[in-house]
N, C-alpha and C positions, 0 to 999 in steps of 0.2 A: 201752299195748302189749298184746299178744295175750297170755293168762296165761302159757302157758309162756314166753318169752322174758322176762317182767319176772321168772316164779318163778327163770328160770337165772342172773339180774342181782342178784338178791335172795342166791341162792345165791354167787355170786362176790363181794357187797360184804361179807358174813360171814365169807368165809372172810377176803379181805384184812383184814377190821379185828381179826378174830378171832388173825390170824396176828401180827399186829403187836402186840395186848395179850399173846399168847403169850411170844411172845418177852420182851418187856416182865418182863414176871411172871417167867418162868424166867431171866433173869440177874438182878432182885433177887432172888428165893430162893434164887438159889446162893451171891451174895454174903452176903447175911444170915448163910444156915448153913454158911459152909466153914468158921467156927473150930472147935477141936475138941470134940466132941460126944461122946455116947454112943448106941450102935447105937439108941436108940427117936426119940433126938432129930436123928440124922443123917440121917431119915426124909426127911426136904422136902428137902434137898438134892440126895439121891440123885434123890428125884421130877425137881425141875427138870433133872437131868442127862439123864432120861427123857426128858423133857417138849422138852428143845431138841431131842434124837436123832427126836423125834417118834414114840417108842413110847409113844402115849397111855394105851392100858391100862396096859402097866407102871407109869406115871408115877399112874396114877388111883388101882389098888391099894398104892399106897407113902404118897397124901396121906392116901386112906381109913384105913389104919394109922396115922399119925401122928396122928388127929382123936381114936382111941380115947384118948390122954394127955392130949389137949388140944384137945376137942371144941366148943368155942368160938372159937378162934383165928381170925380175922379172914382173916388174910392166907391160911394154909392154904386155910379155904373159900373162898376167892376164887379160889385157885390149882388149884384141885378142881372148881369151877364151867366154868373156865376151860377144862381140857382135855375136859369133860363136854360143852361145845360143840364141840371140836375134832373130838369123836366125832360129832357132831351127835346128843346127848341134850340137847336144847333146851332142854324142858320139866324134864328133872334140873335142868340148870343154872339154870334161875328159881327153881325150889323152894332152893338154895343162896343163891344172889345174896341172894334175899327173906329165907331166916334172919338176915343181916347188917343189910340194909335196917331188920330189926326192931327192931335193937339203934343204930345208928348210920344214920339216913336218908338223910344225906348222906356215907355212907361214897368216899374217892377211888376215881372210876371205876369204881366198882361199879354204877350209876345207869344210865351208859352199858353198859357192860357187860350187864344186864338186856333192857334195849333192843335190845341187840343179837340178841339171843335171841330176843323178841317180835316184830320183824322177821324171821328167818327162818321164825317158825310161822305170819306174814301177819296179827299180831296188831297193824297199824298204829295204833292207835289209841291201846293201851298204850306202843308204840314212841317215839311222840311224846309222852307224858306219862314216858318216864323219860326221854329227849334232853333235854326241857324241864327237869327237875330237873337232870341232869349241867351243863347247860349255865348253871344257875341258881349253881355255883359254879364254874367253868372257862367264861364267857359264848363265849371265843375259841376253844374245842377245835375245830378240822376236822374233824375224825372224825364230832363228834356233831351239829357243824351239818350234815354232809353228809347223815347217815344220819336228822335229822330233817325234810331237807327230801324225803329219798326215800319214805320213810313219811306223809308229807302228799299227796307227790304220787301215791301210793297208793291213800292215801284217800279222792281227788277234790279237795281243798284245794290242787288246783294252783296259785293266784294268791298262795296263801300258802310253798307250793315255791319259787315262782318269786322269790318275795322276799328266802327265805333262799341261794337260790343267788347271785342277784347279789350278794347281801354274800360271802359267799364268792369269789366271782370278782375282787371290788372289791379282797380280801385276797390272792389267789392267781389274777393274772389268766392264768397257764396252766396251770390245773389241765384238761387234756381232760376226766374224766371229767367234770369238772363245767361245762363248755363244752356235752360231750353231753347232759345232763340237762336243761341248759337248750333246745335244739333239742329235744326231747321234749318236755318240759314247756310250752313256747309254743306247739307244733304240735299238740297233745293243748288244750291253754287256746283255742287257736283254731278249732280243730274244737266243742269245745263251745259257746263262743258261737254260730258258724253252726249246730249246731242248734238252739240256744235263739233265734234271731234266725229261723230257720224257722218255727219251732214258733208263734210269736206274730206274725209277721210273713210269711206265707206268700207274697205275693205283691207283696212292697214293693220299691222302686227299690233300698234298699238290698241284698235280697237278689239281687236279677238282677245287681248289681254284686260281688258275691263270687262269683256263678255265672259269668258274665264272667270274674276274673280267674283260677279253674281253669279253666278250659277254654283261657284264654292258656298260664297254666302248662304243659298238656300238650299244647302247640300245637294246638290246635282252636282257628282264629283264626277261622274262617266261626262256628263257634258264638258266641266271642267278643264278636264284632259284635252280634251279632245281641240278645246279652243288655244289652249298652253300649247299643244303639239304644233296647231296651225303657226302660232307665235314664232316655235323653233324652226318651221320648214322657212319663215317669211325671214326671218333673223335669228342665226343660230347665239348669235352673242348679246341678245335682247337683256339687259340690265335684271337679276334676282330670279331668270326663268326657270334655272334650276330647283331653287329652293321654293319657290312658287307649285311647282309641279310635285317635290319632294313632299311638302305640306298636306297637301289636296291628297298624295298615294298615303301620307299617314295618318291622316283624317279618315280614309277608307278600306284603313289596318290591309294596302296592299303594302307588307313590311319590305318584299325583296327590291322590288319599283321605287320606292319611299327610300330606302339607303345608297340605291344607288345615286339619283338622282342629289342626296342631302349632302353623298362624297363630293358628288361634281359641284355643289353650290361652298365647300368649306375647300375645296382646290382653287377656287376664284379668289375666294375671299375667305383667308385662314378664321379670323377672327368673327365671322358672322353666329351668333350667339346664340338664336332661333333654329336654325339650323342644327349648331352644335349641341341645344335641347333635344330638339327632335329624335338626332341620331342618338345621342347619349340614350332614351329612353328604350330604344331597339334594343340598343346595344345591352342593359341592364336588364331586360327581358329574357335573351337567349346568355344572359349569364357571362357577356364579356365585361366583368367590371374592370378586367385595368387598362383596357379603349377607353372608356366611358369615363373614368375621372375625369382624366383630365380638360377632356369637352365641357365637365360638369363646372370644373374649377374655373373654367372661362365663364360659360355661364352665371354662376351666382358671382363673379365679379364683377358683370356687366348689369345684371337684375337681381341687386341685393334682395330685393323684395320678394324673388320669386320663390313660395315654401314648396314646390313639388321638386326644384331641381335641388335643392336640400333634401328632402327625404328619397329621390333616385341618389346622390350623392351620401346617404346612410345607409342604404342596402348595398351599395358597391361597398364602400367599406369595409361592412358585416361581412360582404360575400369573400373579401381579401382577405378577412379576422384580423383588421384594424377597430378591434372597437372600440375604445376608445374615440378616435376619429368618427366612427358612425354613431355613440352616443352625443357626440357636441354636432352632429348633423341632423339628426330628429329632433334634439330637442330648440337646435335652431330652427327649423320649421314648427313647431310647435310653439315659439315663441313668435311668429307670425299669425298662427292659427290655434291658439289652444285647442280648439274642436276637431282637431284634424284626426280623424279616428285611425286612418291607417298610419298613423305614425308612432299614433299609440300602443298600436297592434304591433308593431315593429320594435317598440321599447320591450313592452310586454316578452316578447322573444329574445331578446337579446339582455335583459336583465337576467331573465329563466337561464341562459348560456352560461353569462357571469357566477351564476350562485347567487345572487343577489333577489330571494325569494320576496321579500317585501317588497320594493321597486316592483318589483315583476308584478305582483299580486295587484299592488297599487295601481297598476296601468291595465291591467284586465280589466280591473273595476271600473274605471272611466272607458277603456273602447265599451264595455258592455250596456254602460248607463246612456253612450251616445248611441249607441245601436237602438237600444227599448226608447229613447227619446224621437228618435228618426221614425223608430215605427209608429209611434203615437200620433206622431205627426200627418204622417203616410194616413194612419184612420181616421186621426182629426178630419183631413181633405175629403176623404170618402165620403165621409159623414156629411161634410158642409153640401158639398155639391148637391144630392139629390136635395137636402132641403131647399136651397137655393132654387133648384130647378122648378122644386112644386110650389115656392112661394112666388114666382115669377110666373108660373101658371095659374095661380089661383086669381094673380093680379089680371090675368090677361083674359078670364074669364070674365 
């Protein structure tokens, strides 16, 4: 990521983990010390009562007093460290941390804790060798796998980032933040392979085929081609060329280019299921439905999930007068997407064929409600934008 954006992520994961050992620390210190005390020893109490109110100075000068009786105290400098970060005194706060560390190596979450702090000063490298100790006796902490795998992927050990986030995710499969690190992290890992794959390979089939699939990516299909074709002069038998090529021609509705190319990638490999979408949709267009089945039936075998090759799979059908069949194939898609308008539009038709006037009338009524909803929609945005624009002017004024 561009430095300022990772430095203001860097900044925000401190402050959450920082705010969370905060807290943490200030109700065990209140607990500890609410029994009764005397004014020198009711010091840390008072602190943490600071410290939740989040008057960090107050909270700082009341541990620093309490340290003068009992200048070793563990939990104290821990809790002094802690708001020392809160202030962002980084570097105070290592110099504390590390007095403890001295005495006790593995003192609880102080390791982390340290880490935390060496991460905000970009000191990744330390970051990752105190995570690796915290984590050496709490192996399963969140926190500190997280924040070790952000200071790797910092460091450039992104394949080692990338390792420790999928365990994490394995553990916590909706953690966003760490969904997002992972989309960062493999698109940062992929990026540097294609320039190391440059770098050493300047002009190899393989790279005209990454240059091919950016330039699909950003619909530039005529480059596209053009890079696939260099692929097939370089190696006619390059791994998925065919249906790479076939995609990008039907991406760019060239239909005759597009089925050729999607035959020669399902003559490779019968079973290629992408493909056999592809083509099946050609095919369902110019009204060959009984090609197209059975591509279709591979299909939603392989992507139960997928509702368009269900409703191409209901219009072949219909177009057979299987209907019966095309009715359990819409309304299978439809059960993936209730809002799916054109499959309701398709009901709509094929109930009307039945005799079945109700059905029929019923599914009119919802493609029609979704249509007047989509438009609504459509003006709602209209609407938004310019005021947007002139409240964003007005500001700029």
């Amino acid at each position: 990521m561009p430095g300022e954006r990772q430095s203001n992520l860097r900044r925000l994961v401190c402050t959450l983990i920082a705010a969370h050992l905060l807290l943490g620390i200030a109700m065990f210190a209140t607990a500890a010390w609410a029994k009764p005390q005397t004014t020198t020893d009711s010091l840390p109490s008072q602190a943490a009562e600071l410290q939740k109110a989040r008057d960090f100075a107050g909270a700082e000068k009341l541990y620093r007093q309490a340290l003068v009786d009992a200048p070793d105290d563990p939990e104290i400098l821990k809790a002094l460290a802690v708001v020392c970060q809160a202030e962002g005194k980084y570097a105070e706060s290592i110099e504390i941390f590390q007095s403890i560390l001295k005495r006790a190596p593995l003192y609880p979450g102080v390791n982390g804790l340290v880490g935390t702090s060496y991460y905000a000063l970009n000191d990744f490298e330390k970051t990752i060798d105190a995570m690796q100790k915290e984590l050496a006796s709490n192996p399963k902490d969140p926190q500190a796998r997280h924040l070790l795998a952000l200071a790797q992927s910092s460091s450039g050990h992104l394949f080692e980032a990338i390792q420790e986030l999928e365990g994490l995710l394995a553990d916590y499969p909706d953690d966003a933040p760490v969904l997002y690190q992972l989309v960062v992290d493999y698109r940062a890992a992929a990026q540097k392979s294609g320039e190391k794959l440059a770098k050493r390979y300047p002009d190899s089939e393989y790279l005209h085929a990454i240059n091919a699939e950016v330039y699909e990516d950003s619909e530039r299909f005529d480059d596209a081609i053009r890079e696939f074709k260099e692929v097939l002069r370089k190696d006619p038998k390059f791994p998925g060329l065919h249906f790479a090529l076939g995609q990008v021609y039907w991406r760019k509705n060239d239909i005759q280019n597009a089925q050729d190319q999607l035959r020669l990638a399902l003559r490779e490999e019968p079973n290629h299921a992408l493909a056999g979408y592809y083509l099946a949709d050609i095919l369902t267009n110019q009204k060959n439905y009984r090609e197209a089945i059975p591509l279709l039936q591979m299909v939603t075998a392989a992507y139960p999930e997928l509702k368009e090759a269900y409703f191409l799979l209901g219009k072949c059908y219909a177009g057979t007068g299987e209907d019966q069949r095309a009715l359990e194939a819409f309304n299978k898609a439809l059960q993936l997407n209730p809002n799916y308008k054109e499959a309701h539009y398709q009901l709509y038709g094929l109930y009307a064929h039945l005799g079945d006037k109700k059905n029929s009338a019923a599914q009119l009524r919802i493609f029609e409600e979704l249509i007047k909803k989509g438009q609504e929609e459509d003006e709602f945005r209209l609407r938004e934008t310019p005021q947007k624009q002139t409240k964003a002017g007005s500001q700029d004024d």
